[in-house]
BALUM-218002 format. One record per residue (C-alpha): residue number from 1; residue in one letter; x, y, z. Coordinates in steps of 0.001 Angstrom, whole numbers. Layout:
% residues N
  nr rest      px      py      pz
 NUM    A       X       Y       Z
...
% end
This chain:
% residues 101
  nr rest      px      py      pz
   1    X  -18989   40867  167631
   2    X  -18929   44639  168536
   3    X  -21234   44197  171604
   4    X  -19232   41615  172727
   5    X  -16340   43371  173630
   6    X  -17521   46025  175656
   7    X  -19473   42749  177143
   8    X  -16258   41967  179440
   9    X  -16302   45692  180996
  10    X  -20257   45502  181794
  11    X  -21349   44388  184870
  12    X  -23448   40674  184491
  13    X  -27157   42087  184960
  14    X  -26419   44992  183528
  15    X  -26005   43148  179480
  16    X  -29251   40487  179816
  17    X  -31228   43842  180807
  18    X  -30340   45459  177295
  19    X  -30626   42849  175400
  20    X  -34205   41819  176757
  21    X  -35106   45122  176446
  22    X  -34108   45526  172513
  23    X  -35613   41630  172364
  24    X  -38935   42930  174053
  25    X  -38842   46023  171948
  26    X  -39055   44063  168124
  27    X  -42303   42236  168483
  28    X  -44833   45004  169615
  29    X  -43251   47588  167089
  30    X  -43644   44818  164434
  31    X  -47181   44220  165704
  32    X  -47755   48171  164984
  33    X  -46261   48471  162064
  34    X  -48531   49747  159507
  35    X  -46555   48638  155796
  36    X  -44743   45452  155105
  37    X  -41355   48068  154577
  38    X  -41342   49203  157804
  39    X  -40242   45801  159077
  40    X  -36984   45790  157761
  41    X  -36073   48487  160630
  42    X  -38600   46490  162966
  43    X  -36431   43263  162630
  44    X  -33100   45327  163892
  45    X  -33266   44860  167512
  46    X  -34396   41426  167204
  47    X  -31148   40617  164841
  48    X  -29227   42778  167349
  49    X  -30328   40620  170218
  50    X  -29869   36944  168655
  51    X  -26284   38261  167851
  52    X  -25284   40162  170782
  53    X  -26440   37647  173307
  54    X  -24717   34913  171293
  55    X  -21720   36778  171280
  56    X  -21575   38217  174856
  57    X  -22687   35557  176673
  58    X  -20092   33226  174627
  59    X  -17836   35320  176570
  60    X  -19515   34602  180228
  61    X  -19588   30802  179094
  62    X  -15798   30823  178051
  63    X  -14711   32567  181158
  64    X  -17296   30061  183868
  65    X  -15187   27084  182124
  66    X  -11701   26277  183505
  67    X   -9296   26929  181133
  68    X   -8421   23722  179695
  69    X  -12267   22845  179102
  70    X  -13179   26013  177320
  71    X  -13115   24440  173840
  72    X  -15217   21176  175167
  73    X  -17562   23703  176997
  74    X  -17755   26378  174037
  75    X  -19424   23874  171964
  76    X  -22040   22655  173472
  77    X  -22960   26691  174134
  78    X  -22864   27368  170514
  79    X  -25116   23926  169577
  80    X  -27895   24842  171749
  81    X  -27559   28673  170280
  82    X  -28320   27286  167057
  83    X  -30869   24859  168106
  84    X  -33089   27624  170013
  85    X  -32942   29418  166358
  86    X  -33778   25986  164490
  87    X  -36498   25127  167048
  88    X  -37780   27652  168180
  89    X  -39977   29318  164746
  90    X  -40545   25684  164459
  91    X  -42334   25608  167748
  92    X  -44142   29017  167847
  93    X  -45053   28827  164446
  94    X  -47935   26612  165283
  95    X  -48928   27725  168592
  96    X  -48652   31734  166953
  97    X  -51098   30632  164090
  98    X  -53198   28635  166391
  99    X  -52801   25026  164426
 100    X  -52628   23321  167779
 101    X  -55996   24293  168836
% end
């Protein structure tokens, strides 16, 4: 939740930038990492990504939805959060190891 707070002083493009770019970052340096070890500090901009664009763009969500519809509109932010994570290893899993070919 720490990015999340300076989230409300940042200006909109400014947030999706960093976190694409710490996203973007994770893969490649996994792809180059040379020991199985090494990952651990390879998977650390992917984790901060997932958790700092759940958390600040909860906050753009919460703030686009009048304020009586915030809990309604929170929800359905938060379910399709958790389905990209459930679906989405699901669905590049196969196409990564080539099983649809």
């Amino acid at each position: 939740m720490a990015p999340a707070a300076p989230s409300t002083r940042t200006s909109r493009p400014c947030l999706p930038a960093i976190l694409l770019t710490a996203g973007a970052l994770a893969p490649p340096t996994a792809a180059l990492s040379p020991r199985p070890p090494l990952l651990l500090p390879v998977a650390t901009p992917a984790v901060f990504t997932a958790s700092a664009g759940q958390a600040s763009l909860a906050v753009y969500a919460t703030r686009a939805a009048p304020t009586s519809q915030r809990p309604t509109a929170i929800g359905p932010f938060n379910l399709c959060h958790q389905l990209g994570g459930a679906f989405g290893p699901a669905i590049a899993a196969p196409i990564a190891l080539g099983l649809g070919d």
